[in-house]
BASE-170502 format. One record per residue (C-alpha): residue in three letters; z, x, y. Coordinates in steps of 0.25 Angstrom, whole numbers, padded with zeros to 4 digits, always signed. Each point is the difference from the previous one (the first is absolute). Example, Ala and Ser with C-alpha at 12.3 -4.5 7.8 and 13.67 -1.06 7.14 Angstrom:
<recs>
ala+0031+0049-0018ser-0002+0006+0014
</recs>
This chain:
<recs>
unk+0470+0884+0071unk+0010-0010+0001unk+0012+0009+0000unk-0004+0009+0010unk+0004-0008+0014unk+0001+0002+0014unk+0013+0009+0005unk+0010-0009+0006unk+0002-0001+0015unk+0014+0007-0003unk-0006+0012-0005unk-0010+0004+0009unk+0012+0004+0011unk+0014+0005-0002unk+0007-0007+0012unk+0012+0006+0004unk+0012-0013+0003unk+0007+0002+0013unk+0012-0006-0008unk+0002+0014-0006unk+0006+0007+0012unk+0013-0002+0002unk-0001+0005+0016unk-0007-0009+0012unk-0006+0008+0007unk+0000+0017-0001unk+0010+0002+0011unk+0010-0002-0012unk-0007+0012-0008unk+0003+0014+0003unk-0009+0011+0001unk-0008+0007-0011unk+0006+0015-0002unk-0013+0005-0004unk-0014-0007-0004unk+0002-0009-0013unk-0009+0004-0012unk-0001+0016+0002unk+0011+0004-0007unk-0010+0011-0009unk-0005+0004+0013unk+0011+0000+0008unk+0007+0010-0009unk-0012+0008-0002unk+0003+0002+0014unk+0014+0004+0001unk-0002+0009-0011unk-0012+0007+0007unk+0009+0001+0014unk+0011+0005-0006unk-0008+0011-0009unk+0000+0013+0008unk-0008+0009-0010unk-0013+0005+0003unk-0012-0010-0003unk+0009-0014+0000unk-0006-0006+0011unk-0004-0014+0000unk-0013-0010+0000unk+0002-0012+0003unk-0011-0010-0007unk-0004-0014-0001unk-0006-0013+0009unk+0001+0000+0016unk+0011-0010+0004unk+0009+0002-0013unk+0012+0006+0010unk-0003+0014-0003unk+0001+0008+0014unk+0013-0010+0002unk+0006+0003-0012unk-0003+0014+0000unk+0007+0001+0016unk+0012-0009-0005unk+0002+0012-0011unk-0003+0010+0010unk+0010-0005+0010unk+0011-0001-0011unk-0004+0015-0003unk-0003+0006+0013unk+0016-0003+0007unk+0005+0010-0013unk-0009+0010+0001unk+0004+0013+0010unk-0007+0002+0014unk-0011+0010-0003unk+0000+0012+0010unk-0008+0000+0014unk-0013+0010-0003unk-0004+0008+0009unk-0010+0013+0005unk+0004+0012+0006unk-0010+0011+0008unk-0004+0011-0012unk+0002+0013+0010unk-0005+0007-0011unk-0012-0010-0003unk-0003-0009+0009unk-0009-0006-0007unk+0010-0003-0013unk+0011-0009+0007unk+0013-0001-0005unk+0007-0011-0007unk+0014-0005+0004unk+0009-0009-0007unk+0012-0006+0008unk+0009-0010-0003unk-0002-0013+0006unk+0000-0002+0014unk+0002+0017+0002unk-0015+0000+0001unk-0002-0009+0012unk+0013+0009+0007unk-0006+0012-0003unk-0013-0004+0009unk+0007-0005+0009unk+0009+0013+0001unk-0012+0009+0002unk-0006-0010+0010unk+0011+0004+0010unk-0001+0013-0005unk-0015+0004+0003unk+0005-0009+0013unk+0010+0009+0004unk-0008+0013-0004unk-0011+0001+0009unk+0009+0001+0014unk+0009+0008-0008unk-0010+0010-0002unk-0004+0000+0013unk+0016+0002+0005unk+0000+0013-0009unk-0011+0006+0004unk+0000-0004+0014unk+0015+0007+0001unk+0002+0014+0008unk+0005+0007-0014unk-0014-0002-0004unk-0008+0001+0013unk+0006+0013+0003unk-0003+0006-0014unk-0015-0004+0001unk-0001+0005+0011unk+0007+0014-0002unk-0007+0000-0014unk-0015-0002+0007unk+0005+0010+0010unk+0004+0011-0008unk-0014-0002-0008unk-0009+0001+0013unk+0008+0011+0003unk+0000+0009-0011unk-0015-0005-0002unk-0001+0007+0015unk+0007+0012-0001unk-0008+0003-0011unk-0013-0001+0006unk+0007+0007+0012unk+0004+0013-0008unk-0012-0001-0006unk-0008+0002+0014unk+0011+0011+0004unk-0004+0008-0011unk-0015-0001-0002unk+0000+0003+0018unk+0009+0014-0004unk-0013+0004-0009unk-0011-0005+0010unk-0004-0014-0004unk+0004-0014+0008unk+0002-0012-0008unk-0008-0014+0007unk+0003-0012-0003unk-0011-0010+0003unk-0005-0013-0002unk-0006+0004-0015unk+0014+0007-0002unk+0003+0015+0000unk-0007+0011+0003unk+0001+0014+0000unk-0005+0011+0013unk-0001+0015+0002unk+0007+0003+0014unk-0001+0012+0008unk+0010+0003+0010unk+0009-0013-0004unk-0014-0008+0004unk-0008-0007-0010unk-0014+0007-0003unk-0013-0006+0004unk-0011-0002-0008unk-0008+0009+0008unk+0011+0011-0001unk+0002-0002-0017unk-0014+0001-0001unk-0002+0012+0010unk+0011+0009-0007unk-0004+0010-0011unk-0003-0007-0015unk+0012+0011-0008unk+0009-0008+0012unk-0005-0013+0000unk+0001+0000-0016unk+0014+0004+0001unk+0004-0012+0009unk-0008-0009-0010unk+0010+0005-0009unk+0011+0000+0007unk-0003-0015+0002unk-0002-0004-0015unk+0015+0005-0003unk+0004-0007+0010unk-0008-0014-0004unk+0005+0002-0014unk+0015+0002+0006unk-0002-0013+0009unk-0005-0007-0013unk+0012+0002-0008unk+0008-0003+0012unk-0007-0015+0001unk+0000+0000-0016unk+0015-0002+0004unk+0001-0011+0009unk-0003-0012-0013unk+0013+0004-0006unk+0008+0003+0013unk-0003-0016+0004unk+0003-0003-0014unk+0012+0006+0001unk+0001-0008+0013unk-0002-0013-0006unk+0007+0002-0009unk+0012+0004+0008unk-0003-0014+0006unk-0001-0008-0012unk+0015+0007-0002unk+0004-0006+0014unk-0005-0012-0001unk+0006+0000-0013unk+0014+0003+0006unk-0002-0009+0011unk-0003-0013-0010unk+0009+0005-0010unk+0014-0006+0007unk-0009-0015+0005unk-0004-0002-0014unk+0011+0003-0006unk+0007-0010+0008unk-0010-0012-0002unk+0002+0003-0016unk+0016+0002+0000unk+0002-0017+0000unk-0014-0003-0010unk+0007+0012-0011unk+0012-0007+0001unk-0004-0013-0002unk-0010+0006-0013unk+0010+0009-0005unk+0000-0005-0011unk-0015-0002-0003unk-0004+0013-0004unk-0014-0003+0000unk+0001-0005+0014unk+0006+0012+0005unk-0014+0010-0005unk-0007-0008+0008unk+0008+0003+0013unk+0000+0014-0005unk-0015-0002+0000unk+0001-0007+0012unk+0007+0011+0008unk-0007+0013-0005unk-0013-0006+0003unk+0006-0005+0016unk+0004+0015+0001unk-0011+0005-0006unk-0008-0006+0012unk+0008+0004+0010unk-0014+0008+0006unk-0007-0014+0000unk+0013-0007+0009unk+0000+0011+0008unk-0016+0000+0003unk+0002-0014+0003unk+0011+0001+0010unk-0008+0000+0012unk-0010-0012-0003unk+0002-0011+0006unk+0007-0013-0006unk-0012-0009-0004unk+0000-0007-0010unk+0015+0003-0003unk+0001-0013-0012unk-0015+0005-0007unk+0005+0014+0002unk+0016-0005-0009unk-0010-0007-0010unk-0011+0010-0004unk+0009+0015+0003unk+0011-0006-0008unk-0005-0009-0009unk+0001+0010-0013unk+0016-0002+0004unk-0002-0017-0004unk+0005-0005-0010unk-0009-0010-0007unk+0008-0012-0006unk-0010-0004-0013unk+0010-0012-0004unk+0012-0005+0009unk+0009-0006-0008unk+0011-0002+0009unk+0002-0015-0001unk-0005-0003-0016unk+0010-0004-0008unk-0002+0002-0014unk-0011+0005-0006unk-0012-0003+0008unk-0011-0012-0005unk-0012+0002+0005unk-0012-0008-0002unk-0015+0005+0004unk-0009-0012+0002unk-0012+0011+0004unk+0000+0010-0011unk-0010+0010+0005unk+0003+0015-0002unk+0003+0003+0012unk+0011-0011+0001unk+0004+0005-0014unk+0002+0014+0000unk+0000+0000+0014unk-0010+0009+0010unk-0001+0012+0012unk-0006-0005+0012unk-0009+0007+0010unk-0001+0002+0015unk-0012+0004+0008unk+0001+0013+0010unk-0010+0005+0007unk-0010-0006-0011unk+0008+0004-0012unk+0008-0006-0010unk+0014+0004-0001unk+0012-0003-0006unk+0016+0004-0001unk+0010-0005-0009unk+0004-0010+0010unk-0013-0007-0004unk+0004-0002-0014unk+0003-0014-0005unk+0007-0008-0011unk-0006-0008-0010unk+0005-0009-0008unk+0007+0007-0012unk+0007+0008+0012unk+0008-0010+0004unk+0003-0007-0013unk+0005+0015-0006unk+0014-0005-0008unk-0004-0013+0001unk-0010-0010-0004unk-0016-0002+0004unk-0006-0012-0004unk-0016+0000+0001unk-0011-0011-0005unk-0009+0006-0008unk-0013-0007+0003unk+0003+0006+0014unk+0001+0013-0005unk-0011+0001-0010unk-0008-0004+0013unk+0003+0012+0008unk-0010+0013-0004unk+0009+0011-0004unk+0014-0008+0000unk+0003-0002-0014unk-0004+0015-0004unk+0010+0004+0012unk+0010-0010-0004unk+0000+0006-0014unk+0002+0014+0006unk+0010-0002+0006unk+0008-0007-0013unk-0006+0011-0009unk+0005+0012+0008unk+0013-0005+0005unk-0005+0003+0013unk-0005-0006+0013unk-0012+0011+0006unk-0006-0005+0013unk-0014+0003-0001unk-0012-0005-0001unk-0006-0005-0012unk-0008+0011-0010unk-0011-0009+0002unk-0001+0001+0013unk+0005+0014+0003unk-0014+0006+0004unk-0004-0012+0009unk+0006+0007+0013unk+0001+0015+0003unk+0013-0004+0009unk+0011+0011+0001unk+0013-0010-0006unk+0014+0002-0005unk+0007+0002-0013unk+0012-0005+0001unk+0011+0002-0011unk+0000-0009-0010unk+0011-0010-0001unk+0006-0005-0012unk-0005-0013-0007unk+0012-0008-0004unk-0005-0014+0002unk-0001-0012-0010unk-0013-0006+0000unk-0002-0014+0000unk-0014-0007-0003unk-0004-0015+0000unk-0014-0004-0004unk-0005-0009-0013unk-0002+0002-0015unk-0014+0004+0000unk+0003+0012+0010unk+0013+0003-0010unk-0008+0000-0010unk-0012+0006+0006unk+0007+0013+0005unk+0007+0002-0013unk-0013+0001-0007unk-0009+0008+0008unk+0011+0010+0009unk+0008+0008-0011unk+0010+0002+0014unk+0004-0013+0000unk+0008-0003-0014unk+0008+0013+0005unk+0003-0003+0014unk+0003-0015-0002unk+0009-0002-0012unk+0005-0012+0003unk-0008-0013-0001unk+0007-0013+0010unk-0009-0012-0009unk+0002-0011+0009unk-0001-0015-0008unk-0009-0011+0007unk+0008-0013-0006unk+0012+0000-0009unk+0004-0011-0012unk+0001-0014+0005unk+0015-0005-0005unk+0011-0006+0007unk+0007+0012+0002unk-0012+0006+0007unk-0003-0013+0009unk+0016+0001+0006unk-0005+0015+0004unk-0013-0003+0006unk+0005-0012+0007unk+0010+0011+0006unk-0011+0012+0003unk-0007-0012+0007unk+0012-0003+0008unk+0000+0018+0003unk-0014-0003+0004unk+0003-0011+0009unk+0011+0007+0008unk-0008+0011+0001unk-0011-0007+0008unk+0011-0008+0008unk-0005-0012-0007unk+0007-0015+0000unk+0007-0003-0014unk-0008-0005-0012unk+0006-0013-0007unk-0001+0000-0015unk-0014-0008+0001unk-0005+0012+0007unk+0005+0010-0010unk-0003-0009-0010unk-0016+0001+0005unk+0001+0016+0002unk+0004+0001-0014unk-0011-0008-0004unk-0010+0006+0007unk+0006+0015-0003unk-0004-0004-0014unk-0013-0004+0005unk-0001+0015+0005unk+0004+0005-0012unk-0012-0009-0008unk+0011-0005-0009unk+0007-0010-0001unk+0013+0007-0008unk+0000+0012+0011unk+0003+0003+0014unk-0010+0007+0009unk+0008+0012+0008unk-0009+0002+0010unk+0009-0002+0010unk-0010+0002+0011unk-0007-0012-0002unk+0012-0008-0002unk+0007+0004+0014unk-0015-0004+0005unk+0002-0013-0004unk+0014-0002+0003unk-0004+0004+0015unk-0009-0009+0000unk+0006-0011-0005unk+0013+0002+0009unk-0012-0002+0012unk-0002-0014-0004unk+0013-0002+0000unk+0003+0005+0013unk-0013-0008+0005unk+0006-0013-0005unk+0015+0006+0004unk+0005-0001-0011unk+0013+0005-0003unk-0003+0007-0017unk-0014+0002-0006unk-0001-0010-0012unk-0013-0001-0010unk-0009-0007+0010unk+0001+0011+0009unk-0003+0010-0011unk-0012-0009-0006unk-0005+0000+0015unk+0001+0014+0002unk-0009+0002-0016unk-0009-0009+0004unk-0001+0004+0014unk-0004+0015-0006unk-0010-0005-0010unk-0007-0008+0011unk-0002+0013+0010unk-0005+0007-0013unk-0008-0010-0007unk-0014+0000+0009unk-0008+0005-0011unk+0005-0008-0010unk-0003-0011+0007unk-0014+0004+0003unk+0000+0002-0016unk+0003-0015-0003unk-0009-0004+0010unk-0012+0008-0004unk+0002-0008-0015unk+0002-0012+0008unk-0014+0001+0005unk-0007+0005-0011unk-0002+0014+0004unk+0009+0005-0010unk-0003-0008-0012unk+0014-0003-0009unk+0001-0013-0006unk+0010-0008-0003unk-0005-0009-0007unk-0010-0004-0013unk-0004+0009-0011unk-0009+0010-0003unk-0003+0012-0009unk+0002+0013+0001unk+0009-0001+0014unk+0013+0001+0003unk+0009+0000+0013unk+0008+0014+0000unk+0012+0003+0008unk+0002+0012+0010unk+0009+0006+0010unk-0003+0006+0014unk+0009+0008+0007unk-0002+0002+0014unk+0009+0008+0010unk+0012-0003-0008unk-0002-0016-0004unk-0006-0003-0011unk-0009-0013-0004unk-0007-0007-0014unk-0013-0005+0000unk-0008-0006-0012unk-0014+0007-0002unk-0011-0003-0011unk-0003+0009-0010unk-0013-0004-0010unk-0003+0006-0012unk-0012-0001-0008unk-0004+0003-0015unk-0012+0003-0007unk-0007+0007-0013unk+0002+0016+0002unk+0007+0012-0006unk+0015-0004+0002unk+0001+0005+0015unk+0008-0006+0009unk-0005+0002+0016unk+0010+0000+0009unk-0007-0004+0014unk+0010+0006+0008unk+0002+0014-0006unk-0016+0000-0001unk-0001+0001+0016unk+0013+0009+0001unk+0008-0013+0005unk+0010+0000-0012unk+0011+0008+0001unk+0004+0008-0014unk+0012-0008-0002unk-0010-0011+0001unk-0011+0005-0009unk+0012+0006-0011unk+0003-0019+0000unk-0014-0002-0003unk-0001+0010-0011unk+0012-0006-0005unk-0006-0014-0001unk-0014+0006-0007unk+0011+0003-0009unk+0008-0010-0004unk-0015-0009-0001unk-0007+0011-0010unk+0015+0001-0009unk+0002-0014-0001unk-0016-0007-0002unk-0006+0015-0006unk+0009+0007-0008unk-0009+0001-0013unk-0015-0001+0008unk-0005+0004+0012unk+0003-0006+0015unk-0015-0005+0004unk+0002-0005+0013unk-0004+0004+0014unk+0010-0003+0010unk+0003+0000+0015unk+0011-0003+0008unk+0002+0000+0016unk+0009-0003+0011unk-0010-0011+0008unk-0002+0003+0015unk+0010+0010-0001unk-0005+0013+0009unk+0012+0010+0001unk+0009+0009-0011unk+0003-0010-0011unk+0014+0008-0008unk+0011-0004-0010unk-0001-0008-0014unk+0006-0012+0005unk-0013-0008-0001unk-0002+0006-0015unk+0004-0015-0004unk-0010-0006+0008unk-0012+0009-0003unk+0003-0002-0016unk+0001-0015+0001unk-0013-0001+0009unk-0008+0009-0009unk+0005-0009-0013unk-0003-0013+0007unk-0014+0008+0001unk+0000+0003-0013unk+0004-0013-0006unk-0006-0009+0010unk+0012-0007+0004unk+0002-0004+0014unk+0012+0004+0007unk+0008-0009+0008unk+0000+0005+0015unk+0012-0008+0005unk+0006+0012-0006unk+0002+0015+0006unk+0006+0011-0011unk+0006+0014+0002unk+0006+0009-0011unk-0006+0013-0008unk-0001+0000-0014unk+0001+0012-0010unk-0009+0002-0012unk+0008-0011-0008unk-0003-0011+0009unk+0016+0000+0005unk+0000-0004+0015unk+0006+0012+0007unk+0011-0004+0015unk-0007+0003+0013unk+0004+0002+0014unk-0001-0009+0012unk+0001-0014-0009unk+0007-0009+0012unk-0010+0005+0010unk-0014-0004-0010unk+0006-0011-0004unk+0003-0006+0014unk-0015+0007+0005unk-0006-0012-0009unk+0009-0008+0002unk-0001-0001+0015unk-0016+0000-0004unk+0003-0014-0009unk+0010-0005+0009unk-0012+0002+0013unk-0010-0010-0010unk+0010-0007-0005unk+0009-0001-0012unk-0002-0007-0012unk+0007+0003-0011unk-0010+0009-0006unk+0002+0011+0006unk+0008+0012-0004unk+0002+0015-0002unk+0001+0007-0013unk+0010+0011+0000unk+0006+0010-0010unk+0012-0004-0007unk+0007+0015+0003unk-0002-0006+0015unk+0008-0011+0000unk+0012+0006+0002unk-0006+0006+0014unk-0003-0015+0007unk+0006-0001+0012unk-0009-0011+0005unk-0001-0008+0014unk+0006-0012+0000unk-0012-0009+0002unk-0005+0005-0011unk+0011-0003-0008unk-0001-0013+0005unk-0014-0002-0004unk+0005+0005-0014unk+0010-0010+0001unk-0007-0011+0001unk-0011+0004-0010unk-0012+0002+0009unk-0001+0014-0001unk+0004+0008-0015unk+0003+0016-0003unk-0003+0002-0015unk+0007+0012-0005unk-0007+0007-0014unk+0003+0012-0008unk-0013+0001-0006unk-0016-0001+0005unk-0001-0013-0011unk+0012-0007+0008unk-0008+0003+0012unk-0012-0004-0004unk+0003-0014-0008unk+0007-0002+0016unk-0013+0004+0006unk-0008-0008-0010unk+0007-0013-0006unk-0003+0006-0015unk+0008+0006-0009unk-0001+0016-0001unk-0001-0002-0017unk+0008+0009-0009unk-0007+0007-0012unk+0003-0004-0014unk+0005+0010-0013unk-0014+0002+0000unk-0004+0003+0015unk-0007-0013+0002unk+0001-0007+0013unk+0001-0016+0001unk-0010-0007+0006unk+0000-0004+0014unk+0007+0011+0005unk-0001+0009+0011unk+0000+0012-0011unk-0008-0005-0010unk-0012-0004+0011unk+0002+0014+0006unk-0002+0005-0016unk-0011-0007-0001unk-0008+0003+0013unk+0003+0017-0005unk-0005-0005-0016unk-0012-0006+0007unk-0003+0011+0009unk+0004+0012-0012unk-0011-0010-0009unk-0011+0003+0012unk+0003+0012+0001unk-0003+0004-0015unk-0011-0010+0000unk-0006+0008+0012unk+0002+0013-0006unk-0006-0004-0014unk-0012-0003+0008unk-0001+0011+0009unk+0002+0009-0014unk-0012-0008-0005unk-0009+0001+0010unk+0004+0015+0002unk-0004+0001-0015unk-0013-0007+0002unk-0006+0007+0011unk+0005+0012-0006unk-0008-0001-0014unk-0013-0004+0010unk+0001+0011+0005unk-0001+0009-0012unk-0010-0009-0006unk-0010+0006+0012unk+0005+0015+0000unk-0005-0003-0014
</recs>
């Protein structure tokens, strides 16, 4: 006991000395070229952006506010200016299929040009049409073409006539079309006089006029191909008559496509299908001209051309990032338009997505965004799978709708992906999607604090100049670096490291620059940066007030001070919308005779989380292997978390359950000046935990409230001691003796702290010395193991008894 002291004031914070910085103020510092400490990552990085096989693209993991998307845009942007323009895309009319559109590549910027061309052509088309087939050529070949059909349509009706009048029968034509009469003298018979002649004649006539009906059959049998023959004659003028005007509105877009052969099939296509329809331009000539622009749009929309990607002003390749993944946004989507109550669509109506406009470039995506969109990530995959980009909707949802849609060509998939999100999704994807480890190669594992050495502090003084600038911030003196490097280590929870979370840095620098400017000053120095800390901690700190105050009053019952048996002051951590506080809580134990079990409250009611109940085994262990190793454990114990009502998880109170359950077993009280954190393992070895500076200062601010006295204190593990990064007042309180943080390695240091006796070490022949805190915890289990066999013994006896009675009467 006597060697184990309180740590010095000097040790419970590394203090960073102003002294060590050459500079002033950070105007003198340049600029950091890049985020310090992720040199791992930032070369995964390059190496993943640079590999262009198939399957290298790149996941970028580790904590919010590390400077991922920065660092992975400052790459992109060193990579995008070297990469080559990827061409325009664009769709074409399918005149074979209209409902399969063509895909178009162009180079850059030829695209938007080629729109623009056929703009002013379908412009120009319309009245050019019109001027052909409104000239006198045409007009007068029409007409000499529909005239020479009615005429020999005529004439032979008319030869018809002549020759059935030579052999007695007239041919009528009447509203219900042709007829055929007998005559007599050259006049048409009556009824009366048909039916009044002699039946051989009348039969004769009949017959005559059957042949004659079969003739004038096969003569209108011949009028269909006569004005097929005529429209098509037609088809041929207008034909002719577009031939010259169409050819002429093509002559300049040929020339300037001439050497795009792909460009020049679709004005073949273009032209044969204009001529082909000549018949439709010239059964619209005469209409009238209303609706002239909606008539340009919908007649001659097939002869668009639909500019997918326009990359007439990227430079490089294209970085595109797409902060709502969602599948349409991704692989893009055909939109619809209601006419006349239907549902229709063209490919006008197809739209990019995202891995369109990133094709030969970079996308970047976050990938809880992603994961959160229904059919994304399976599109997504796809895409990267098939080297392909198909628009359409997702399998999944293919039968929801019976709408008639589109299916575009697909376009190539070259596009380096880019996803962001943490650990646990990295790892999560890579154990449960057999896709992911073969799309996604390349693992970017971002570092959230770096070594704490005098090299690193010059570099984080400088990425805290970077972040300064960036903000637009006044200069930092060296005091206020000097503060941000210690609470950077503060971030970190250690004292020999560097927190780069540079998110919550530039937070605090803006908010110190604030008070600076409030109290126009001209450079932020530590005062600023305390106030700004402690400005944060007050917005956050409502409910850990409301916790100090409910022990104040007695609601919540932690003691500070006195002794008692069997209870203990625990230390936990709360963490609540990103701040994060310590609070003591009580935890009671209770021992009794029984069968070596070991209750553990809080797993019990399903409160304890499994890291939690995995401590308490652990401890159950390390009592029966140290006091039972050669007889049985006959004790019943109990341990809870008092007036604790939600999730209790980790092993960081494993110290203070065992030393409350052998202060119950030995009956020794337990100071409750004092507050412990720390696991243990099965040998009793006192195990480093996380979140020492905020549990210690949770009961320190509990002690300071009621006062300090000397007593009171914290015992931490030794592993942890290197973490402190502790407020200042509290290091003044240590300072001055009135408040004391014990550091042990072992439960018997913790507990001869917690108790004021020695732990007691066996002799060569296992025997503990008296008034020890082993000994008496030997002896409370000797004393139980005793009653046990005593109760046993007796049990067997009395079982033995009433058994031979019971004989005696079947006797």
């Amino acid at each position: 006991m006597a060697d184990l002291l309180p740590l010095a004031a000097d040790s419970l914070c590394v203090r960073c000395a102003p002294e060590t910085f050459a500079f002033e103020d950070t105007t003198s510092l340049a600029d950091v070229p890049g985020v310090v400490g992720q040199g791992r990552a930032e070369e995964a990085l390059r190496f993943g952006l640079a590999m262009r096989q198939p399957g290298y693209h790149v996941f970028v993991l580790g904590d919010p506010g590390t400077g991922r998307h920065a660092t992975v845009f400052r790459l992109l942007h060193e990579f995008s200016p070297i990469g080559e323009v990827p061409p325009d895309l664009c769709y074409l009319h399918n005149f074979d299929d209209p409902q399969r559109p063509r895909l178009l590549t162009l180079a850059a910027g030829r695209g938007a040009a080629l729109r623009a061309d056929m703009q002013a052509f379908i412009a120009d088309l319309g009245p050019a049409i019109e001027a052909a087939l409104a000239s006198d050529t045409y007009s007068n070949r029409v007409d000499s073409l529909q005239d020479a059909h009615k005429t020999r349509e005529e004439k032979a009706l008319r030869d018809l006539g002549e020759a059935c009048a030579a052999d007695g029968v007239s041919l009528l034509q009447t509203p219900e079309g042709f007829v055929f009469a007998p005559t007599k003298d050259g006049q048409t018979m009556s009824p009366e006089d048909f039916e009044a002649l002699a039946p051989e004649i009348r039969a004769a006539v009949e017959e005559k006029v059957g042949a004659w009906s079969d003739r004038l059959a096969d003569l209108l049998e011949r009028f269909p191909g006569w004005r097929k023959e005529l429209h098509e004659a037609m088809q041929r003028a207008a034909y002719d008559a577009l031939t010259p005007a169409v050819s002429h509105l093509m002559r300049g877009l040929r020339e300037r496509y001439a050497d795009l052969p792909t460009v020049q099939s679709f004005f073949d296509a273009i032209r044969s299908d204009i001529l082909a329809s000549g018949g439709e331009w010239a059964s619209q000539e005469g209409e009238e001209e209303e609706g002239a622009e909606d008539e340009a749009r919908t007649t001659f929309h097939r002869y668009q051309v639909k500019v997918l990607v326009d990359h007439s002003a990227t430079s490089g390749a294209p970085v595109v990032c797409e902060d709502n993944p969602t599948f349409s946004n991704l692989i893009g989507r055909i939109e619809h338009i209601s006419q006349m109550g239907a549902l229709v669509t063209n490919f006008s109506l197809i739209r990019a997505g995202a891995l369109h406009r990133a094709c030969g470039g970079y996308l970047v995506i976050d990938v809880e965004r992603l994961l959160m969109q229904p059919f994304a990530w399976e599109g997504l995959k796809r895409a990267l799978r098939s080297g392909e980009i198909r628009i359409e909707p997702p399998a999944e949802a293919q039968g929801w709708s019976n709408m008639l849609t589109l299916e575009p060509e697909a376009v190539p998939c070259d596009v380096k992906v880019v996803l962001v999100g943490d650990r646990e999704m990295f790892y999560l994807l890579t154990e449960n999607d057999p896709d992911f480890p073969e799309l996604f190669k390349v693992a970017a594992d971002f570092d959230e604090d770096m070594l704490r050495n005098d090299a690193n502090v010059e570099r984080y003084a400088a990425l805290l100049a970077t972040l300064g600038r960036a903000s637009a911030l006044l200069p930092f003196d060296r005091t206020g670096i000097a503060r941000l490097v210690e609470h950077g280590a503060r971030l970190a929870e250690d004292a020999g490291r560097l927190s780069l979370q540079t998110r919550l840095l530039a937070d605090v620098m803006r908010e110190a620059d604030f008070h600076a400017r409030a109290l126009q000053l001209a450079v932020v120095g530590r005062e600023q940066v305390e106030a700004a800390i402690a400005s944060r901690l007050r917005r956050s700190g409502r409910y850990a007030e409301r916790v100090i105050e409910s022990m104040i009053d007695g609601t919540t019952l932690i003691s500070t001070a006195g002794a008692r048996c069997g209870q203990i002051n625990a230390l936990v951590v709360v963490e609540l919308a990103g701040e994060r506080f310590g609070h003591p809580v009580r935890v009671t134990a209770t021992a009794r005779l029984g069968e070596g079990d070991v209750v553990d409250i809080e797993r019990e009611t399903e409160l304890g989380g499994a890291i939690h109940s995995k401590g308490v085994l652990i401890l159950s262990a390390f009592l029966a292997a140290r006091y039972a190793r050669h007889q049985p454990l006959s004790l019943s114990a109990s341990l809870v978390f008092e007036q604790s009502y939600s999730p209790v998880e980790g092993d960081s109170a494993s110290l203070a359950e065992l030393c409350a359950l052998l202060s119950a077993l030995a009956q020794i009280p337990i100071r409750q000046s004092f507050a412990v954190t720390g696991s243990v393992n099965q040998f009793g070895e006192v195990q480093a935990i996380g979140g020492v500076n905020e549990k210690i200062e949770g009961f320190f601010d509990l002690c300071a409230v009621r006062g300090l006295t000397g007593e009171q204190g914290v015992v931490i593990p030794r592993t942890s001691v290197r973490h402190l990064m502790l407020r200042e007042d509290v290091v003044e309180a240590a300072r001055k003796g009135t408040f004391r943080i014990f550091a042990v390695a072992t439960v018997d240091e913790a507990m001869e702290v917690l108790t004021g006796l020695s732990a007691g070490v066996a002799d060569a022949k296992g025997v503990m010395p008296r008034a020890t805190v082993n000994y008496r915890v030997a002896a409370a289990l000797s004393a139980m193991i005793a009653a046990k066999h005593a109760f046993d013994h007796g049990a067997a006896a009395r079982h033995g008894r009433s058994r031979r009675r019971h004989e005696g009467d079947n006797d």
